[in-house]
Steps between C-alpha positions, in 0.01 A plus 500: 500500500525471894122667538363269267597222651414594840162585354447121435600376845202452759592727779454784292175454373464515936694793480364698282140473634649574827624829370195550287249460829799741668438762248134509514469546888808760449236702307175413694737669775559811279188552424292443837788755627401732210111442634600611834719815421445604149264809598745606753785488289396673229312775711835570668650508167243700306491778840888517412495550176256779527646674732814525291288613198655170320294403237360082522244334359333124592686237223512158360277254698430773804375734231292222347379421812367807562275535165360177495501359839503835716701328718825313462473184276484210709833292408685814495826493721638909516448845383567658203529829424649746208735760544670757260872411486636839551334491801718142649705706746226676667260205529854315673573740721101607583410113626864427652429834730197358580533088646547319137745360375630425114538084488538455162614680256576461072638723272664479107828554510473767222307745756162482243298306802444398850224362719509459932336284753400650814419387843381634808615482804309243698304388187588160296287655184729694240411728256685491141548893340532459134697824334389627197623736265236717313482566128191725331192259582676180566748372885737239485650311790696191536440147654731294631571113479788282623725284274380158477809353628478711823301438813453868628380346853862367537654779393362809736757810626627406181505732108395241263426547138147493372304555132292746449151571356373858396150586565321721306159667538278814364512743755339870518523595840365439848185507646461532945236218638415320819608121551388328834460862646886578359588779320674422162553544117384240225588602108184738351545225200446217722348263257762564258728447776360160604432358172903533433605331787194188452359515165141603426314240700672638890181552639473101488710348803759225265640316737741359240607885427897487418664857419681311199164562345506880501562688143587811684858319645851524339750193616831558492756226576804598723749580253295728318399683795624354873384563827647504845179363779640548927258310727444478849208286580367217263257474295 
């Protein structure tokens, strides 16, 4: 095996820290970016939205952010938000009429999911828009991750295949709220919300957290349910 055996030879021990110390001022970047324009962002985005009458709520780490920080978390790099997926064509065309622009975007290839990365023009901080299809007191939505074999840096402008996760959590309807002096939507359930996504103990910052600890996630490899991912910035 070729990457073995290049393992084993001393220039990559070299390069692999090299790319490891690359990484980790990559996201220091992200995030002081994220520092700087976050509030902006989403207030443009959440002013949008509402004037559409497009229903959004605060999700993942931006929505945990807001209950137990009241503020975004500190390592966090973009915004998240929830959307209901019949609503994916007005959300587009709402923030393309209005200076952002869709960078990435994933969907399954059977039509059951999507999620889109958004940008603004002028900004460097993006803000992810998870779709989620509603059934009685439960929303599912789908996550997106690369094949192993494929650097997704190397490959942008270009449809690449990805696996897929479905996300699952109890969900009775929305409740309006203030964040940073912003107008938005959180779940009325948002305990039972939270403790899907990070277990019982999310009000305690893990810094170890990995999403392959969730019960509330269904993995699906590629042949049992494939996924297309277009991307035009990295990550």
């Amino acid at each position: 095996m070729l990457k073995n055996f290049l393992k084993k030879l001393p220039f990559y021990k070299l390069y692999a820290n090299y790319q490891r110390k690359k990484y980790i001022k990559h996201i220091q970047e992200l995030s002081e970016n994220f520092h700087r324009e976050g509030e902006t962002v989403l207030k443009n985005f959440a002013q949008i939205l509402n004037e559409h009458s497009i229903p959004f709520w605060l999700d993942y780490g931006t929505l945990l952010g807001y209950h137990r920080e009241h503020d975004f978390i500190g390592h966090d790099t973009d915004i998240d938000t929830g959307v209901f997926i019949e609503d994916a064509e007005r959300v587009k065309q709402a923030l393309e009429k209005n200076g952002f622009k869709l960078v990435r975007r994933y969907y399954n290839v059977d039509g059951s999911g999507m999620e889109h990365c958004y940008c603004k023009k002028g900004f460097k901080t993006t803000i992810d828009v998870f779709f989620y299809e509603r059934e009685n007191d439960s929303v599912t939505c789908y996550s997106y991750y690369p094949l192993p074999n494929i650097d997704i840096n190397k490959n942008l402008y270009k449809e690449i295949p990805f696996t897929t996760y479905a996300c699952t959590m109890p969900f009775c309807g929305l409740k309006k709220t203030t964040f940073k002096a912003i107008e938005v939507y959180v779940p009325i359930d948002i305990e039972g919300y939270l403790i899907a996504n990070y277990g019982p103990n999310y009000m305690i910052p893990d810094p170890n957290y990995s999403s392959s600890s969730a019960t509330n996630i269904k993995k699906f490899t590629y042949e049992e349910k494939p996924a297309v991912g277009y991307l035009e910035i990295p990550y």
